[in-house]
VEXDREN-2710 file (C-alpha; in Angstrom, 1 decimal):
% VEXDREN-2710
k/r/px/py/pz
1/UNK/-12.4/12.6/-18.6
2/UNK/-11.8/10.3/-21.8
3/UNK/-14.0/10.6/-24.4
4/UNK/-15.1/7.2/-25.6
5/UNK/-16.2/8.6/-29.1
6/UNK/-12.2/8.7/-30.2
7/UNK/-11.0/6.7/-27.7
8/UNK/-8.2/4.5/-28.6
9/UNK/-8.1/0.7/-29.6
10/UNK/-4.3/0.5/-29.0
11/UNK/-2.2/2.8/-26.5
12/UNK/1.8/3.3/-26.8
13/UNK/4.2/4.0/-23.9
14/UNK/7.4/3.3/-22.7
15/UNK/9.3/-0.3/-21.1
16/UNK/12.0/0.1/-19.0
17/UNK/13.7/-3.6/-18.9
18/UNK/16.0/-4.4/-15.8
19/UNK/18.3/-6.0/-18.6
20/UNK/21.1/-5.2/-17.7
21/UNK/20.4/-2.9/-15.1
22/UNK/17.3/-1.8/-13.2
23/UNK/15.8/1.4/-13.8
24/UNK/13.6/3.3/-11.8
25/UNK/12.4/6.3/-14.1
26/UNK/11.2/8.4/-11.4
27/UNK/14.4/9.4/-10.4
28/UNK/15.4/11.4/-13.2
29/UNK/12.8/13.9/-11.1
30/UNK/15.3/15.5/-8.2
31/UNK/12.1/15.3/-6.1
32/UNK/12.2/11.3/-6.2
33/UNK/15.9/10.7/-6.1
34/UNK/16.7/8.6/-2.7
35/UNK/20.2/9.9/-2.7
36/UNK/18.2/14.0/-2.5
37/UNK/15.3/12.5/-0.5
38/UNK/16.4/10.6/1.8
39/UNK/13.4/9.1/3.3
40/UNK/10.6/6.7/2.3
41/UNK/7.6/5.4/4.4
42/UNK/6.0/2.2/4.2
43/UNK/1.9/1.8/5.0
44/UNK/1.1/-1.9/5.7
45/UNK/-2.0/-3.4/5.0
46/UNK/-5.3/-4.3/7.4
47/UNK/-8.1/-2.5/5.8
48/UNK/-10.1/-0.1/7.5
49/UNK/-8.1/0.0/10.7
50/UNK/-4.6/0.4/8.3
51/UNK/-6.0/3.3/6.5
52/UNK/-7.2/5.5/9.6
53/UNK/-4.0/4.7/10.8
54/UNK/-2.0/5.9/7.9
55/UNK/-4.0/8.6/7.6
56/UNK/-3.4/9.8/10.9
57/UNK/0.5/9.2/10.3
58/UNK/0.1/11.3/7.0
59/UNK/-1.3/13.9/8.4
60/UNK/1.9/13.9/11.4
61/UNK/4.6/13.2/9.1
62/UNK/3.1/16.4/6.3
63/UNK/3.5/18.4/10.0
64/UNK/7.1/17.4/11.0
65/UNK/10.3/18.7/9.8
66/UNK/11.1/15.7/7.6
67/UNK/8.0/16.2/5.5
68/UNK/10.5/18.0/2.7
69/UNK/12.6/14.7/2.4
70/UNK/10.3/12.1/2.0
71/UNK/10.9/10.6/-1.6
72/UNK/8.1/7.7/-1.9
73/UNK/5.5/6.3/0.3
74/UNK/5.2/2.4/-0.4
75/UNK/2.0/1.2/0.5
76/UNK/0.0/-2.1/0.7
77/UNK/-3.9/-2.9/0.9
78/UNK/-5.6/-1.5/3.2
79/UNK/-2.2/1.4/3.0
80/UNK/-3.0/1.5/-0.6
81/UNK/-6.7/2.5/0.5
82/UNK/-5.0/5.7/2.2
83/UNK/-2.0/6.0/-0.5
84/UNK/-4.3/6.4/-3.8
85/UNK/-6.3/9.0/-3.3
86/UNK/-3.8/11.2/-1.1
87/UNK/-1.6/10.5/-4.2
88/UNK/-4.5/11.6/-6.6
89/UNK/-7.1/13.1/-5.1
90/UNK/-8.4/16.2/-7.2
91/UNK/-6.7/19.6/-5.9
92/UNK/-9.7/20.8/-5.4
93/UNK/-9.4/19.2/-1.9
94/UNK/-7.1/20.5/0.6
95/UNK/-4.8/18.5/2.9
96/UNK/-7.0/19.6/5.8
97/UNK/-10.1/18.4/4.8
98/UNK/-8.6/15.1/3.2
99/UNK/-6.5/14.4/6.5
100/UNK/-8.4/15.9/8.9
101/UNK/-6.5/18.3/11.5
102/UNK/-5.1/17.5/14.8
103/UNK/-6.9/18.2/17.7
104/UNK/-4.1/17.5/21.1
105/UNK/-5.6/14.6/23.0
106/UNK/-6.3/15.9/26.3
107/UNK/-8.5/18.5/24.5
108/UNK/-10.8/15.8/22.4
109/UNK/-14.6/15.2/23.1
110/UNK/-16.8/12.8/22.3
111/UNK/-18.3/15.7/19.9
112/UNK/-15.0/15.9/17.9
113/UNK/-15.2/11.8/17.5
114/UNK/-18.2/12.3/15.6
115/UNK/-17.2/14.3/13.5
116/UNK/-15.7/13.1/9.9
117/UNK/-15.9/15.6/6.6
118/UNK/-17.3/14.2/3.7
119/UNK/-14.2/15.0/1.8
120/UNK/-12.0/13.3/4.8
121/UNK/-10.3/10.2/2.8
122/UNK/-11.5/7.7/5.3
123/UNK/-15.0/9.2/5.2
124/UNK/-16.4/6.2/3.0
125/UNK/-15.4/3.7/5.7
126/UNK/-18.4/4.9/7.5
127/UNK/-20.8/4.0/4.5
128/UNK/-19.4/0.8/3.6
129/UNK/-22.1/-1.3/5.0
130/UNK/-23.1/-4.7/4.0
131/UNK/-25.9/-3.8/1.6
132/UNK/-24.0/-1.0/0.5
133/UNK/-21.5/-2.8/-0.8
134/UNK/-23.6/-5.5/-2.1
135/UNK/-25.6/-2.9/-4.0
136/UNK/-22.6/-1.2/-5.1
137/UNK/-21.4/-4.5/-6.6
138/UNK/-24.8/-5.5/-8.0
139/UNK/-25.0/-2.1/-9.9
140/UNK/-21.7/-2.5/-11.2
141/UNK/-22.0/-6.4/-12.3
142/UNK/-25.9/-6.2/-14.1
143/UNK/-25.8/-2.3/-15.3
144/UNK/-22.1/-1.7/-16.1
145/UNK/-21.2/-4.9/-17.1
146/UNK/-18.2/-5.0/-15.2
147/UNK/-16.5/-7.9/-15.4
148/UNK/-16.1/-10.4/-12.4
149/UNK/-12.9/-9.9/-11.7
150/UNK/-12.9/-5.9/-12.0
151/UNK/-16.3/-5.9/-9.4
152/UNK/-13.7/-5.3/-6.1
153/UNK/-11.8/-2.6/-7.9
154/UNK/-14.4/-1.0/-9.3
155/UNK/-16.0/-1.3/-5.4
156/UNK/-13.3/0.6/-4.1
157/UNK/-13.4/3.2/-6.9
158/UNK/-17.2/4.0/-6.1
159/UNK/-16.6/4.4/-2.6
160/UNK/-13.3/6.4/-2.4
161/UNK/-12.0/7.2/-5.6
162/UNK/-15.2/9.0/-7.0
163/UNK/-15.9/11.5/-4.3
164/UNK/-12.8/12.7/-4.8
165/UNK/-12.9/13.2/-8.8
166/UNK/-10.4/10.6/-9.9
167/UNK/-13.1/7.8/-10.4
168/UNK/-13.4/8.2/-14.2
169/UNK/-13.4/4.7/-15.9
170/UNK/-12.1/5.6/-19.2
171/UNK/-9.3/7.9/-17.6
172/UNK/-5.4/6.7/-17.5
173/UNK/-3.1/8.1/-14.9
174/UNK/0.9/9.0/-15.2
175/UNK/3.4/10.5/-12.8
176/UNK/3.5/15.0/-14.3
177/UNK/3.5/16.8/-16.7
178/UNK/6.5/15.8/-18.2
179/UNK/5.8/11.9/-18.6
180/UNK/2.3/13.2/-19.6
181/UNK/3.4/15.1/-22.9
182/UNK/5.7/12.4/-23.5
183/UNK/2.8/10.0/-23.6
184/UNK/1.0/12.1/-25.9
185/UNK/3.5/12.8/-28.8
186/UNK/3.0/8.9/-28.8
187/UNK/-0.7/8.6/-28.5
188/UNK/-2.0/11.8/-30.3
189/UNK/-5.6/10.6/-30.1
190/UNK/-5.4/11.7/-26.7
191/UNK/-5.2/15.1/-24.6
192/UNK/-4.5/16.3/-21.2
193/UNK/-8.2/15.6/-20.1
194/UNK/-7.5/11.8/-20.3
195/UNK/-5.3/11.3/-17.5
196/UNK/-5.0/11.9/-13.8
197/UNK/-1.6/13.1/-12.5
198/UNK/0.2/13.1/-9.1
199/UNK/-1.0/15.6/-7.0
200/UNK/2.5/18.3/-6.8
201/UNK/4.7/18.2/-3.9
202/UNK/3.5/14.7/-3.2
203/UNK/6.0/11.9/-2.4
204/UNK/6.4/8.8/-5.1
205/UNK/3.8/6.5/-5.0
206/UNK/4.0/2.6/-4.8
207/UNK/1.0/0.0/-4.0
208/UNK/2.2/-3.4/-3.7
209/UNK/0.3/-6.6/-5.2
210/UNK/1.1/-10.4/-5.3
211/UNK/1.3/-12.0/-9.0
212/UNK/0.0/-15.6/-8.7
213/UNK/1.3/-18.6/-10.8
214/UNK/0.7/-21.6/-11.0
215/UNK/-2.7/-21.6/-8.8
216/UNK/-3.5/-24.6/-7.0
217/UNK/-1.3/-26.6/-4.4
218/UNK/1.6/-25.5/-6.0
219/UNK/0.8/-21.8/-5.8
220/UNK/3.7/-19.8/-6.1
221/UNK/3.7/-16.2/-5.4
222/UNK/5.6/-13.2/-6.7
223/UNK/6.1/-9.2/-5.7
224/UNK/4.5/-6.5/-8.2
225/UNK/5.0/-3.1/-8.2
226/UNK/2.0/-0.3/-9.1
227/UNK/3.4/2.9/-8.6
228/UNK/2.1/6.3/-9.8
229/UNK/4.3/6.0/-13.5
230/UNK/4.7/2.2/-14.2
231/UNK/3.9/-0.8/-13.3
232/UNK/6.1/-4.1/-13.3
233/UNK/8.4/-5.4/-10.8
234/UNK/12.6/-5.5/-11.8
235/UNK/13.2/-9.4/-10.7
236/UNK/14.1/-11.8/-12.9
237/UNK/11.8/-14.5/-12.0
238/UNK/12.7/-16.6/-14.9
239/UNK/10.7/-18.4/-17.8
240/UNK/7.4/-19.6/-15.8
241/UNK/4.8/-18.8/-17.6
242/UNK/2.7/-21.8/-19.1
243/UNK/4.2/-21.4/-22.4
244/UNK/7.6/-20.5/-20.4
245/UNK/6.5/-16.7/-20.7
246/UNK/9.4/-14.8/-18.6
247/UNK/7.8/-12.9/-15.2
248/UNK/9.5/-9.9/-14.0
249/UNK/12.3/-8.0/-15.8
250/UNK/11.5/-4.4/-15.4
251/UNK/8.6/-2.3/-16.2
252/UNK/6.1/-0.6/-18.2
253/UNK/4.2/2.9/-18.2
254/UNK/1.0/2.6/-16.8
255/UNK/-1.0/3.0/-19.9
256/UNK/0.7/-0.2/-21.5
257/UNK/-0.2/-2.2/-18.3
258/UNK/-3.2/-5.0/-19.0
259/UNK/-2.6/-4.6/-22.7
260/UNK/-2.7/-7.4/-25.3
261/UNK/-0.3/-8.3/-28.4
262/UNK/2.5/-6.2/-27.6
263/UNK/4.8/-5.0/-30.1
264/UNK/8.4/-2.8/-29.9
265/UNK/7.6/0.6/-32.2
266/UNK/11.8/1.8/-31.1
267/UNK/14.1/1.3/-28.7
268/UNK/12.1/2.1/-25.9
269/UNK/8.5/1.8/-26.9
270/UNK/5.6/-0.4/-27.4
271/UNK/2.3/-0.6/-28.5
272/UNK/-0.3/-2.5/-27.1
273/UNK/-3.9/-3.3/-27.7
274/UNK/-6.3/-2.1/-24.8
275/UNK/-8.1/-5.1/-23.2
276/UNK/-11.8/-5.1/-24.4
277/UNK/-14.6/-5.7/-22.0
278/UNK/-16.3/-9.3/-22.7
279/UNK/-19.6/-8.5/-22.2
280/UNK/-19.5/-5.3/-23.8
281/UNK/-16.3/-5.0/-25.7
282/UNK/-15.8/-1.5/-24.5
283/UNK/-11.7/-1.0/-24.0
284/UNK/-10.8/-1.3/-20.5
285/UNK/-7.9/0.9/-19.5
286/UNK/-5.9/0.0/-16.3
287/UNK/-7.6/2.5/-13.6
288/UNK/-6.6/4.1/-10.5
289/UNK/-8.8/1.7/-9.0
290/UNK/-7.4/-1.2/-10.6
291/UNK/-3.9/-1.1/-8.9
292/UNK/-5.7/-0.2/-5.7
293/UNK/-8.0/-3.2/-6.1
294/UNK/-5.3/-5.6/-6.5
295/UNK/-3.0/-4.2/-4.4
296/UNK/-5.8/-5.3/-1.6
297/UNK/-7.7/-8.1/-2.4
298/UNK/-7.0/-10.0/0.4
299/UNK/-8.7/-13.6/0.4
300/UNK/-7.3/-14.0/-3.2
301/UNK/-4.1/-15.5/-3.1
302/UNK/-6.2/-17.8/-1.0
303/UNK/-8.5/-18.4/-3.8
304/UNK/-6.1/-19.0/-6.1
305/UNK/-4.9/-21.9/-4.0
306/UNK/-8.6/-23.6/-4.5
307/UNK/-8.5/-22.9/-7.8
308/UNK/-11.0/-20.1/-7.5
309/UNK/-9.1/-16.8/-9.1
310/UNK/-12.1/-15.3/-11.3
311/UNK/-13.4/-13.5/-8.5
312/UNK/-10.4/-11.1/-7.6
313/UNK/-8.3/-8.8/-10.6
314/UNK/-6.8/-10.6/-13.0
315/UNK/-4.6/-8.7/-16.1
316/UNK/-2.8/-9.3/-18.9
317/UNK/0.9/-9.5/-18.5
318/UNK/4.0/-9.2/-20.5
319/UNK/7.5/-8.8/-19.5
320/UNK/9.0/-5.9/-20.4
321/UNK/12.3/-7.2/-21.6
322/UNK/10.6/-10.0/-24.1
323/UNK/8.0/-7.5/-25.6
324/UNK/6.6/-8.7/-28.6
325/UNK/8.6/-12.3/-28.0
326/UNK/6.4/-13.9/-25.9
327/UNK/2.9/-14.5/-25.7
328/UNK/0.6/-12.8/-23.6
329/UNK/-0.9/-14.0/-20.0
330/UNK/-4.3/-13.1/-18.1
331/UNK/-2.4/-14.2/-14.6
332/UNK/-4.2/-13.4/-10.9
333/UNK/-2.7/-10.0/-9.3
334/UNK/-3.8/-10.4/-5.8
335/UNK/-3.3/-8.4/-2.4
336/UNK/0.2/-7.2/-1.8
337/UNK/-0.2/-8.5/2.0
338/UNK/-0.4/-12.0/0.6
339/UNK/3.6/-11.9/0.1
340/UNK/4.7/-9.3/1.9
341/UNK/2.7/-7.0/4.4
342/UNK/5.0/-3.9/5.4
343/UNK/5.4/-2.3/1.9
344/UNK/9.2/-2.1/2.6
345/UNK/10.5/-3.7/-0.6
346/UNK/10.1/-1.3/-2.9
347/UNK/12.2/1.1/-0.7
348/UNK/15.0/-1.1/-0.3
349/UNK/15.1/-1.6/-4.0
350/UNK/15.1/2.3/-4.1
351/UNK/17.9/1.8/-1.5
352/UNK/16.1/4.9/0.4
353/UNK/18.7/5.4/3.5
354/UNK/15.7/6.3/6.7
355/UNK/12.7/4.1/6.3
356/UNK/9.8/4.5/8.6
357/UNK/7.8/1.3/8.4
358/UNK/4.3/1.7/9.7
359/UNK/3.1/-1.6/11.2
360/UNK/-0.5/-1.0/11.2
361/UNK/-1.0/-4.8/12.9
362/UNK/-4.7/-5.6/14.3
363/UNK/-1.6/-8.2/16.5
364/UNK/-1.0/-6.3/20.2
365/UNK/2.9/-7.4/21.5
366/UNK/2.6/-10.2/23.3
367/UNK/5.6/-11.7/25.5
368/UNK/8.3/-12.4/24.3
369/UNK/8.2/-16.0/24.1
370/UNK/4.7/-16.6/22.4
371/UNK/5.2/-18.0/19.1
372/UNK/1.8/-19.5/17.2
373/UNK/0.8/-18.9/13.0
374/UNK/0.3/-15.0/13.3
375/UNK/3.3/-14.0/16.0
376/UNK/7.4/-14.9/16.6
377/UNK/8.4/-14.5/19.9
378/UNK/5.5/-11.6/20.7
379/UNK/5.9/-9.8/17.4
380/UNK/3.5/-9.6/14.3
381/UNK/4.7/-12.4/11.9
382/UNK/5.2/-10.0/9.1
383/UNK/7.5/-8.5/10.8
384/UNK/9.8/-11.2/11.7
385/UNK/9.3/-12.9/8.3
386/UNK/11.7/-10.1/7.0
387/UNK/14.2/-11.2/9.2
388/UNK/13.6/-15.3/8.4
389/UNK/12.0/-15.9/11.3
390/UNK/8.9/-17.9/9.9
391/UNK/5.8/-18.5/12.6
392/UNK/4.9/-21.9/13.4
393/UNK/3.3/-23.3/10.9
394/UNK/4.3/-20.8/8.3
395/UNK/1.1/-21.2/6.2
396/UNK/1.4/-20.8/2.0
397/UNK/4.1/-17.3/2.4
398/UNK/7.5/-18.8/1.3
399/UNK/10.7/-18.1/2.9
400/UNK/10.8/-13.5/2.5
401/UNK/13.5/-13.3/4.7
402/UNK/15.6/-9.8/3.0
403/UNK/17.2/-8.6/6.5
404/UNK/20.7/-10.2/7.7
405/UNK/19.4/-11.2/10.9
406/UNK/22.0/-11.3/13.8
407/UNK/20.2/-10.9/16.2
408/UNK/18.5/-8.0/15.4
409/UNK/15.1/-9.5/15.0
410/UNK/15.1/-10.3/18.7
411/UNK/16.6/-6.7/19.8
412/UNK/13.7/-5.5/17.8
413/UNK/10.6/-7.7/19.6
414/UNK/12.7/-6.7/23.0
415/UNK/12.8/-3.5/22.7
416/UNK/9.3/-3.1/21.5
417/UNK/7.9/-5.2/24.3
418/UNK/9.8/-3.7/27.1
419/UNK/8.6/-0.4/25.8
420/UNK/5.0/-1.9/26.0
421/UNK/6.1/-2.8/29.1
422/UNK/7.0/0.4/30.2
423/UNK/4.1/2.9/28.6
424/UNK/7.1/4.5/26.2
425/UNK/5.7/4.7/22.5
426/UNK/6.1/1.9/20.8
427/UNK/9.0/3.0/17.9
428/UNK/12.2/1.3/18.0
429/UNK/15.1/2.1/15.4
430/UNK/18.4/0.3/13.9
431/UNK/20.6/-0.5/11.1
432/UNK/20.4/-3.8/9.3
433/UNK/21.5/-4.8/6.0
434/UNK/20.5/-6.6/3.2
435/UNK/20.4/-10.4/3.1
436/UNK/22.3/-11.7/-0.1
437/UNK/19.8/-13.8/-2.6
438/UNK/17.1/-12.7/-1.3
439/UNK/13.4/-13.9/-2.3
440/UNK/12.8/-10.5/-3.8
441/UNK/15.9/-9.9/-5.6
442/UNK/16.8/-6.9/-3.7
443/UNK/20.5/-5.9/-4.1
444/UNK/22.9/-5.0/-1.1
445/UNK/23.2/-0.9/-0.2
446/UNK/26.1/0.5/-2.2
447/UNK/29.6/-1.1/-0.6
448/UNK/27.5/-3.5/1.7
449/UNK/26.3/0.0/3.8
450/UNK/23.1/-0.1/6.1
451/UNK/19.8/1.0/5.9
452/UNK/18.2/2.3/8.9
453/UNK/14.7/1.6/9.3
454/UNK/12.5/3.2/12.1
455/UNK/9.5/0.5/13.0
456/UNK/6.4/1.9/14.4
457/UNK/4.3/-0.9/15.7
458/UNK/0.0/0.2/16.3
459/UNK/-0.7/-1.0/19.7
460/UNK/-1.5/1.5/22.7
461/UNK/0.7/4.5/23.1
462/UNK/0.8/5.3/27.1
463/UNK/1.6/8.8/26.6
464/UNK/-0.9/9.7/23.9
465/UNK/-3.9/7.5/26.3
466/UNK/-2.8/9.2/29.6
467/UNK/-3.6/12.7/28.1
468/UNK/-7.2/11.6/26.9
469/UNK/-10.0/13.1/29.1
470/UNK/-12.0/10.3/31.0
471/UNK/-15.0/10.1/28.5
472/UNK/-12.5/9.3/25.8
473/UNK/-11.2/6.6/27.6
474/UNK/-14.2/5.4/28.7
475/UNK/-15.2/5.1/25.4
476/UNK/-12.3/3.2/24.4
477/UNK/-14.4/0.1/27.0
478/UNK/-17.3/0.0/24.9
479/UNK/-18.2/-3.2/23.7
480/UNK/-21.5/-1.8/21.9
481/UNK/-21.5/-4.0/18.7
482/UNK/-21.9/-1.3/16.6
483/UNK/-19.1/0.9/18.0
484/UNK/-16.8/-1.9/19.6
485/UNK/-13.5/-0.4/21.2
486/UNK/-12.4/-2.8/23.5
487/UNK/-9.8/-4.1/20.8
488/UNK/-8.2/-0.5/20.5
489/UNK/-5.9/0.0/18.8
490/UNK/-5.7/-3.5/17.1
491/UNK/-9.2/-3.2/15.8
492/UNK/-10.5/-5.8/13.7
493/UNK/-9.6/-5.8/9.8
494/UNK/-13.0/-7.4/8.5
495/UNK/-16.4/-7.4/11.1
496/UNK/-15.4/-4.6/13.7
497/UNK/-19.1/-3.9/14.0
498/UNK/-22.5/-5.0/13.4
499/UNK/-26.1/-4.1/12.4
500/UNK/-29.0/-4.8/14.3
501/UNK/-31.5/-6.0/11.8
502/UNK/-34.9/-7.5/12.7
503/UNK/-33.5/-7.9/16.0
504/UNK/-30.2/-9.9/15.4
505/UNK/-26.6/-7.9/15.3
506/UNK/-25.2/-8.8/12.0
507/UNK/-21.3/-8.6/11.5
508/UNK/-20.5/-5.6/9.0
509/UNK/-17.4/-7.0/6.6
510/UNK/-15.7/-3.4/6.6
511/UNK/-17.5/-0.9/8.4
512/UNK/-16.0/1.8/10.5
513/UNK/-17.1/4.3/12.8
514/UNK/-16.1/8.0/12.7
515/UNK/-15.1/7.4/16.4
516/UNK/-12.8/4.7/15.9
517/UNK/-11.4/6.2/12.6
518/UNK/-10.4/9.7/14.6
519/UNK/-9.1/7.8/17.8
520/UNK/-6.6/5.8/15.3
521/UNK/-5.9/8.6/13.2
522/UNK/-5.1/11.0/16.5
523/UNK/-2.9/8.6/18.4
524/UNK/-1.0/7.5/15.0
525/UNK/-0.6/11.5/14.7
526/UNK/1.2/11.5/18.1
527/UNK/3.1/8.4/17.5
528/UNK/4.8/10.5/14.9
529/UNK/4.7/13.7/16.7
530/UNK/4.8/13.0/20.2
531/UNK/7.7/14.4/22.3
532/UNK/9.5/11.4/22.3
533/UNK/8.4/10.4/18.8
534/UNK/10.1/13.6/17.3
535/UNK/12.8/13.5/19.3
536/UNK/13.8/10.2/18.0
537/UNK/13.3/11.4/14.4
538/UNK/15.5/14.2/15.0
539/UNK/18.6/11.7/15.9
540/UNK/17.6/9.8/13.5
541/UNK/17.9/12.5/10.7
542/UNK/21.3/13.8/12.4
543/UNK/22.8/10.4/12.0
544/UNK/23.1/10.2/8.7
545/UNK/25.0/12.4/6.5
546/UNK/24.3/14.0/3.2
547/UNK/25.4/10.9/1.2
548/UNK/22.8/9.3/3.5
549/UNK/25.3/6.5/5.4
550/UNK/24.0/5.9/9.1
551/UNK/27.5/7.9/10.7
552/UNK/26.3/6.5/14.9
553/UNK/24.5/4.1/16.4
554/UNK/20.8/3.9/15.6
555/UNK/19.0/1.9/18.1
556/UNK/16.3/3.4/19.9
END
């Protein structure tokens, strides 16, 4: 915990400028390198219903045999609810009790549905009712004189981040040990006790976020990067700031991040000034909660297009390559889903060679020629935008397309439908490569070579439902209000459930049930440890060789 008596005014860290090449610091670590780790896993977004499911897909992939060579986990908004505090969470909490265990699905009972330790990571889910959060929010505003635009982060950090010891406010993070000593021969003010670290043995961690500029009708969105170390994004979006500030160009530690007045101190270091608190002018570090805030603040790219961005994170930004040559500028950071939904990007920049993208859609597959604003031809939209296959009418998300399509997208919603079709788990494998100009400026695999990416798409798995005793799948036909199942898997991401107050059900914005957050979290465990599911991983893992080059055919 910091100790405001001596806390600093101005912080310095390191910039790591994508001029003239990108540069992802975590791989000096052998434990982050793509080309020793071969795998990273992307957590979309939908809130609630995206972190049970990631959690339950956690806790499968820390029990398979590919646990050792996952590198990074790349997550997005309601993912970014699950990724932060698995990345953080004090040790003091084992795995078990912040993933819950397995129990096989022809053994659960209602009993075991009800059950959720206070320590479980999805735990707060089941508090977050209305007046909760309204109270939370209140407290925050009038007492702690949070800011408006820090009241959803600092939400989020009350609810999940606290319980679990990493909730500090004045507290900075980093990635070890080793980036942590090197941030405090440059800050000597500080000590050990002011920053949280990676928890060991854990995989890299990325949340995704949106930057926003200019607001209005001509709202133009842009990918950002928060990661564990740095934050930043290495495209070169060009001067478009409203003094023609440049956007993009690499990245900075985490403790420069939200700073002010930047200035070089060496080759590879800046200093800036810590972002004071209007109300109070207390310095306002960037938090844990800050990244996981943005990273899912859904309605706010939406805002931004009224006009209305005070009400979701906003931060000061400067890119890393024009430090101390360009102003500074408080720009809207909204949810990552806004852009891009899967969390796949980074990992392609990080030119990972397996990635197992975790659609965690509240979308069941349709048929295969049903095409409307959320689906292409059956499929989740933020699925087929990757492969330039926009729905009809697109909306405000510009063209993302970063897979050479081919025909692939439509092998893909096929396969995944016929599967449906045919009670088999819905995974489906394949090799594509990398689209050339791409809106995210993600380069080509070394000598134009594929990545294979392993989709797994949450609707109903067949084999995980026909193992569940009858009062399990009974339950999953309730329609009670304040436990509605009917929509299982693809529960809702806002208004689930309700409260019955003064004799009228009132929609809850985010609250879950224990129930529904085991069900998702068990049959996401068996999507990834399933016979069939495992299986496929294993010939998945056999097909590429130790450079990490797909060496047979990949679809499944």
């Amino acid at each position: 915990m910091a100790n405001s008596a001596n806390f600093p005014s101005s912080v310095t860290g390191n910039v790591y400028p994508s001029i003239p090449n990108t540069q992802f610091p975590e791989q000096v670590f052998p434990e982050f390198d793509p080309s020793k780790k071969l795998v990273g896993v992307a957590l979309s977004g939908g809130g609630p219903r995206a972190m049970s499911c990631a959690m339950g897909q956690m806790r499968g992939l820390l029990d398979s045999f590919i646990a050792d060579a996952i590198g990074a986990i790349s997550c997005v908004s309601g993912g970014s609810w699950f990724g932060t505090p698995f990345s953080f969470a004090s040790a003091t909490f084992s795995d078990a009790k912040l993933l819950g265990t397995q129990i096989p699905p022809a053994q659960l009972t209602i009993q075991d549905l009800q059950n959720l330790d206070v320590s479980n990571i999805c735990f707060p889910l089941t508090a977050m009712e209305n007046i909760a959060i309204g109270t939370v929010l209140a407290y925050q505003h009038e007492w702690n004189d949070v800011p408006w635009n820090k009241l959803w982060s600092r939400m989020l950090n009350t609810f999940f981040l606290d319980p679990l010891l990493v909730g500090d406010d004045q507290t900075f993070f980093t990635l070890n040990t080793k980036t942590l000593n090197n941030l405090l021969v440059k800050n000597p003010s500080l000590t050990h006790s002011n920053f949280y670290l990676l928890r060991a043995n854990r995989p890299f961690y990325i949340a995704g976020g949106t930057q926003n500029y200019p607001t209005g009708i001509d709202l133009v969105m842009r990918h950002m990067e928060y990661t564990a170390m740095y934050a930043g994004t290495p495209q070169q979006c060009g001067a478009v700031g409203p003094d023609g500030e440049h956007y993009g160009y690499g990245y900075i530690d985490n403790i420069l991040f939200d700073t002010m007045h930047p200035k070089m101190i060496g080759a590879n270091s800046a200093t800036g000034y810590l972002n004071p608190n209007p109300y109070d002018q207390k310095q306002m570090p960037f938090l844990l909660c800050d990244q996981m805030g943005s990273s899912s603040s859904a309605p706010g790219s939406y805002l931004d297009y009224f006009k209305q961005q005070d009400w979701f994170p906003r931060f000061n930004y400067w890119s890393p390559a024009y430090t101390g040559k360009e102003s500074t500028e408080f720009y809207s950071f909204t949810d990552g889903g806004d852009l891009e939904n899967t969390g796949i990007i980074p990992l392609l920049r990080r030119q990972f060679k397996l990635i197992i993208a975790c659609i965690n859609t509240s979308l069941p597959l349709k048929h295969i020629n049903y095409t409307d604003d959320n689906y292409v031809n059956g499929i989740d939209a933020q699925i087929s935008r990757l492969f330039g296959r926009q729905p009809n009418p697109p909306g405000i998300i510009p063209d993302i397309q970063v897979f050479n399509d081919n025909g692939k997208f439509d092998a893909l919603a096929n396969a995944l439908i016929t599967k449906k079709r045919n009670g088999q788990p819905l995974l489906y494998s394949d090799t594509y490569t990398i689209y050339p100009n791409n809106y995210f400026g993600v380069p080509a695999y070394p000598n134009g070579e594929d990545v294979v990416v392993l989709w797994i798409y949450n609707d109903m798995n067949k084999e995980w439902y026909n193992q569940l005793p009858l009062p399990i799948k009974s339950l999953l036909t309730s329609t009670s209000p304040n436990n509605y199942m009917a929509n299982f898997p693809n529960l809702d991401t806002v208004f689930q459930n309700s409260t019955k107050i003064l004799g009228e059900w009132v929609p809850e914005v985010l609250l879950y049930t224990p129930e529904q957050i085991n069900l998702l979290a068990n049959m996401q465990y068996y999507n990834i440890m399933g016979n069939t599911s495992i299986n496929l991983l294993t010939d998945l893992m056999k097909s590429i060789d130790l450079t990490g080059t797909p060496t047979q055919s990949t679809n499944h």
